[in-house]
Backbone as numpy.savetxt, mean C-alpha at the origin, in Angstrom:
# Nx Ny Nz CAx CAy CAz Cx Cy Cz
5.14 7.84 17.65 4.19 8.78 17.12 4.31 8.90 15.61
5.39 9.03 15.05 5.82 9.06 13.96 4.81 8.05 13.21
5.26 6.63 13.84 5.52 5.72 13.22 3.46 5.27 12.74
2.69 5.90 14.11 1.20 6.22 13.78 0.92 6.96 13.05
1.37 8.03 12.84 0.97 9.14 11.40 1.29 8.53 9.87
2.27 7.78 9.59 2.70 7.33 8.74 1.88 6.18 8.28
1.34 5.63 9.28 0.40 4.52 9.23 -0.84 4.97 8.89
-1.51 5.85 9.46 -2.83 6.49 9.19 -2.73 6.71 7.47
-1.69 8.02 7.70 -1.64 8.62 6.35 -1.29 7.63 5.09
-1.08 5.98 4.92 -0.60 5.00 4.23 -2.39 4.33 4.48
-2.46 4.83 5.13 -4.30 3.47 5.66 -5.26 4.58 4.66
-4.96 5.81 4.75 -6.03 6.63 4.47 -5.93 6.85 2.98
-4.58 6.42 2.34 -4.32 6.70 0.78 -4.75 5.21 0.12
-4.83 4.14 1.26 -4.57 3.01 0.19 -6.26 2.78 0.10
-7.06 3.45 1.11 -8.65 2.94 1.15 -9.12 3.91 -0.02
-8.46 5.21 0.14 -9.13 5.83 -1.09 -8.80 5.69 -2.33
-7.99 5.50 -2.93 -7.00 5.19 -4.09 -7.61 3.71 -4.25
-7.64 2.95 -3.30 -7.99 1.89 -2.95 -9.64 1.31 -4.13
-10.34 1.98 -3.91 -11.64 2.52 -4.15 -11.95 3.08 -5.44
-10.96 4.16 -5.62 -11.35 4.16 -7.42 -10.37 3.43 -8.41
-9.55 2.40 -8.02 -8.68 1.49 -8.54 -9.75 0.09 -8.60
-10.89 0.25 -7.93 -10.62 -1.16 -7.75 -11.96 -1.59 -9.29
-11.92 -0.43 -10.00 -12.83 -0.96 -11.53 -11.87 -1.02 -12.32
-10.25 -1.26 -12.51 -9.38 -1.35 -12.72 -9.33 -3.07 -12.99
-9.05 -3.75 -13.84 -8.85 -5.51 -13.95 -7.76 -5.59 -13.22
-7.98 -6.18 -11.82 -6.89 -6.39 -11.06 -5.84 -7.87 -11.20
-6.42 -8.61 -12.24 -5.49 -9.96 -12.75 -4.47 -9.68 -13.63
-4.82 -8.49 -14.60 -3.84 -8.25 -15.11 -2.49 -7.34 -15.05
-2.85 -6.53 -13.49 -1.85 -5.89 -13.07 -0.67 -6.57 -11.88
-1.63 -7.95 -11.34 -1.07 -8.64 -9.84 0.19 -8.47 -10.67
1.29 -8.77 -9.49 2.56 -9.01 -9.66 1.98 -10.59 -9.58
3.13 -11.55 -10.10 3.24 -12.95 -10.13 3.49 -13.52 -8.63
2.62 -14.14 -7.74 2.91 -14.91 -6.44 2.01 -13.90 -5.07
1.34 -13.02 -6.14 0.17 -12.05 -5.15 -0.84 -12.81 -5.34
-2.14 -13.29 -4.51 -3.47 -13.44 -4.86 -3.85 -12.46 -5.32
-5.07 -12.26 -6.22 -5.80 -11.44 -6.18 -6.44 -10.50 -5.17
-6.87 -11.32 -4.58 -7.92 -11.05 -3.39 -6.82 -10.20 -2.39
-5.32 -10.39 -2.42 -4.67 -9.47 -1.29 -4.56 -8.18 -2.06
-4.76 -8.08 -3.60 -4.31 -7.02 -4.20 -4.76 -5.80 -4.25
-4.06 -4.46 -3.90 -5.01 -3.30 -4.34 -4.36 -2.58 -5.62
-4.66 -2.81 -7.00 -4.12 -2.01 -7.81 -4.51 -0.40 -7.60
-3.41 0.57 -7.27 -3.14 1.85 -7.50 -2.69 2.48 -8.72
-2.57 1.56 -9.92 -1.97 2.04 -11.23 -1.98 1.60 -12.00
-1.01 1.31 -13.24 -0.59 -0.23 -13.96 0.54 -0.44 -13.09
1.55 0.30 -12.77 2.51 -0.27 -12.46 3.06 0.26 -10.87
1.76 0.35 -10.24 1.98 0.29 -8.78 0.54 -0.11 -7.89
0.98 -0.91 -6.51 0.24 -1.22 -5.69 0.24 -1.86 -4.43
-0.92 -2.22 -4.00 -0.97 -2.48 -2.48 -0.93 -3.82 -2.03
-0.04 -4.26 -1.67 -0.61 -5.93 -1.06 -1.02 -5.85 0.45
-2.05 -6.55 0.67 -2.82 -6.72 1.94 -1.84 -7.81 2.65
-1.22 -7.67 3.41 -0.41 -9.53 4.43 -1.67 -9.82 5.59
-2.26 -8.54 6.16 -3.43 -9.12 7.23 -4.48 -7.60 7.27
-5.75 -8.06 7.08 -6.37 -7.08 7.25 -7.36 -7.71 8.75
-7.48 -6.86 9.87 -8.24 -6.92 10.89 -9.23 -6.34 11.74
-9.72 -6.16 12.58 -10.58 -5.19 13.30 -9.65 -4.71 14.06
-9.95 -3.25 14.80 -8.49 -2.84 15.63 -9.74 -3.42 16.99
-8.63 -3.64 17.78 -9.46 -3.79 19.40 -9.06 -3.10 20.22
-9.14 -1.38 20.26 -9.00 -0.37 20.95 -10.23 -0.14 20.72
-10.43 0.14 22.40 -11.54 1.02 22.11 -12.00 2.00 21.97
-10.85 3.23 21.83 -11.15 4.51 22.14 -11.16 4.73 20.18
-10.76 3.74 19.37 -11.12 3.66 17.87 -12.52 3.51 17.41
-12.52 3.90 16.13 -13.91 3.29 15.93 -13.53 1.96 14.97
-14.63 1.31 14.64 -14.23 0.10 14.26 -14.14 0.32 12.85
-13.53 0.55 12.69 -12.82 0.90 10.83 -11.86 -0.70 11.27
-11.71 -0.97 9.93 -10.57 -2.33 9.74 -9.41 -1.63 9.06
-8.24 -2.76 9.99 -7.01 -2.07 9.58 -6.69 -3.30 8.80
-5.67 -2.77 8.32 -4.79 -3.45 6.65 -3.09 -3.49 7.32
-2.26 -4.24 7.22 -1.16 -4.43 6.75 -0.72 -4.93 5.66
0.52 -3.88 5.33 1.06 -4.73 3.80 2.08 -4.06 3.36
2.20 -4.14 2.06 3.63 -3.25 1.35 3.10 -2.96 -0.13
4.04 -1.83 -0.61 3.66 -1.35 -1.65 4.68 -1.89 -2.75
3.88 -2.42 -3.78 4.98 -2.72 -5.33 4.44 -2.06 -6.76
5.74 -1.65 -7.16 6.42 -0.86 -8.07 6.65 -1.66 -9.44
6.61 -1.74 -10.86 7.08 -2.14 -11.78 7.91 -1.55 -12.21
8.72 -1.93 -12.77 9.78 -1.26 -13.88 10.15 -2.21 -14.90
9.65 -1.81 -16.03 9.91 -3.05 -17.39 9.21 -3.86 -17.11
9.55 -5.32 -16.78 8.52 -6.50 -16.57 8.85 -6.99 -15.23
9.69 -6.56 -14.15 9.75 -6.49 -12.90 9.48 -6.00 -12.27
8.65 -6.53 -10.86 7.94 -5.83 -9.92 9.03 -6.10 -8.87
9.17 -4.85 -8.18 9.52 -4.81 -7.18 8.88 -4.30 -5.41
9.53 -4.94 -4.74 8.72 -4.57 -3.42 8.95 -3.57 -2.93
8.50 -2.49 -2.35 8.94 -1.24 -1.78 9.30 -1.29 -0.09
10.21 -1.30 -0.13 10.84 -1.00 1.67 11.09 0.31 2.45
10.16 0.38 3.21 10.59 2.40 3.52 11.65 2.04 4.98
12.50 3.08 4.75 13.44 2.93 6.00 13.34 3.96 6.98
13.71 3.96 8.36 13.80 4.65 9.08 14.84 4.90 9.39
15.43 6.58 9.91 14.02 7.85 9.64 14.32 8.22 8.10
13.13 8.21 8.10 12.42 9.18 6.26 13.94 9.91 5.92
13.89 9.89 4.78 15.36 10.77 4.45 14.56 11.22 2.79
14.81 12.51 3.13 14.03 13.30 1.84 15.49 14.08 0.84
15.44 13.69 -0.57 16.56 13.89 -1.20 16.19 15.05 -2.00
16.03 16.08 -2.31 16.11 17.21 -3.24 16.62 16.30 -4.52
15.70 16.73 -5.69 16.01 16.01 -7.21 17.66 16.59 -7.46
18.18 18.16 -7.34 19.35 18.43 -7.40 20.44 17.81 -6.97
20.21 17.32 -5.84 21.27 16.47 -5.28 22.09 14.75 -5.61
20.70 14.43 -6.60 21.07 13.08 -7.14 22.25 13.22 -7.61
């Protein structure tokens, strides 16, 4: 259940974000070894890579297309890939 909410709520940020990013020049933000065409820039220095976008074949869905992928991060002139782990572990800034 979890693991569907997390998905929705990641499907529902990357279509909208998705959308007013995408008048954004997306060649000059790809990370190096992304196509274009998988890319969703969310920033300068963050975004979405597409690995498979499909139709869902449930039918109790409507036919919205789903996306898989991962999110990358820059820092300096390195992009990095973002890995979320399970379960979520939420750190209070005080505690660093």
């Amino acid at each position: 259940m979890r693991t569907f909410v997390f998905a929705v709520i990641v499907l529902s940020t990357v279509m909208v974000l998705g959308g007013m990013a995408e008048a954004q020049n997306a060649e000059l933000s790809a990370p190096p070894d992304v196509a274009i065409s998988n890319w969703i820039p969310l920033g300068d220095s963050f975004g979405f890579v597409v690995v498979k976008a499909a139709k869902t074949a449930k039918p109790k869905q409507l036919a919205q297309p789903a996306v898989s992928g991962y999110f990358m991060v820059k820092r300096g002139d390195v992009w990095f890939r973002l890995i979320e782990e399970w379960p979520l572990k939420v750190v209070p800034l005080a505690q660093k």
